[in-house]
C-alpha positions, 0 to 999 in steps of 0.5 A: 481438483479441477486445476493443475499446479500450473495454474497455481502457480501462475496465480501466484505469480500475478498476485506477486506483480500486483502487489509488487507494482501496487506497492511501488507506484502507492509508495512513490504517490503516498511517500510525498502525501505523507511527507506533506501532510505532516510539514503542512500541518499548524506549528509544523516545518512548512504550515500551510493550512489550506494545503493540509485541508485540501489533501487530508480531505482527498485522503480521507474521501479516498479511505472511505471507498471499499476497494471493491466500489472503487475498483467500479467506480474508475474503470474508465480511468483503468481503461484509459490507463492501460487499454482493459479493465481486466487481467492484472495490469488493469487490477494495479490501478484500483490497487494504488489509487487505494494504497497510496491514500491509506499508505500516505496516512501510514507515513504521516503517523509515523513521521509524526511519531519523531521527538520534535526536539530533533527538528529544534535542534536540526532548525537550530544548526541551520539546516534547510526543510529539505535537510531536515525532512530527508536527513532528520525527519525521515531517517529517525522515522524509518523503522516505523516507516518499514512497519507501516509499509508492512502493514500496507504490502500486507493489505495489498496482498488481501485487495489484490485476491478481492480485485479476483471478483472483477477480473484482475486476475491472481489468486482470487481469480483463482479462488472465485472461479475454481473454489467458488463457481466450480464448488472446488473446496480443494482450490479454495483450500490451497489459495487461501493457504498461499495466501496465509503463507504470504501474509505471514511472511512479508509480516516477520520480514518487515518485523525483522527489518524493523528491528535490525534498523532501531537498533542501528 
């Protein structure tokens, strides 16, 4: 074995900041996009055709770039956002700029999975949008809410050991130069299992978390 503890230890705390701060800054940019898409959409809250075309296409248009592609394709942004293409910090921007599409749809299916009689009967006391969305809307959705989050934390943790090929550091990195160049299965072995374990976990606690709040 080629690494010591350290170095593993290390990786993993880069893939824990990676998926920490992707998650953060996709869910603050696909929360409002999610939100939006559902609202503008025809026979919905605020219909608004044109908005809902323009961002479901930039949406989807996102959604069909591989996150490997996408990463190469906007390192100028990454370099203009934080000064490096590589190491951790650069690796978060490729990460939400394919997060926050992919979680935006995530929160629109499940907004959309709310009974509209709930909204009738929220137009009917006569609540404004903006109550019905954040005391109607969101609120009767947030246990398929946290799923979908699940499912999206999940996802990163997966993209952030690909951003490991380019240089983003964690235990993908890890696992490239050590497992991989260096012919060291035992390195690929002990990654590939933290990131099992990780996977599994964020995945009962989302599952746990759900449950405890539809039953509230």
């Amino acid at each position: 074995m080629l690494v010591d503890h350290t170095q593993i230890i290390e990786a993993l705390i880069e893939t824990i900041q990676m998926v920490a701060f992707s998650l953060l800054f996709s869910t603050i940019l696909g929360l409002p996009l999610g939100i939006l898409l559902v609202i503008t959409r025809k026979g919905h809250l605020l219909e608004n055709l044109p908005v809902f075309n323009v961002l479901n296409g930039i949406i989807n248009i996102f959604r069909s770039v591989p996150f490997i592609i996408l990463m190469v394709a906007i390192i100028p942004v990454t370099r203009f956002l934080v000064g490096t293409s590589i190491g951790t910090a650069a690796a978060v921007v490729p990460l939400v700029f394919y997060a926050g599409p992919y979680i935006a749809r995530l929160i629109e299916n499940s907004l959309l999975e709310v009974d509209p009689g709930v909204l009738e009967a929220a137009e009917a006391m006569g609540a404004t949008p903006a109550q019905i969305i954040f005391k109607f809307l969101v609120p009767e959705a947030l246990s398929s809410l946290v799923l979908a989050l699940t499912i999206a934390t999940v996802g990163l943790v997966g993209a952030s050991a690909m951003a490991g090929a380019v240089g983003g550091g964690g235990l993908g990195d890890l696992a490239i130069t050590y497992g991989y160049q260096r012919f060291d299965t035992t390195v690929m072995i002990i990654t590939v299992a933290i990131l099992v374990i990780m996977v599994q976990g964020l995945q009962s606690f989302g599952n746990i978390l759900s449950k405890k709040i539809r039953r509230r």
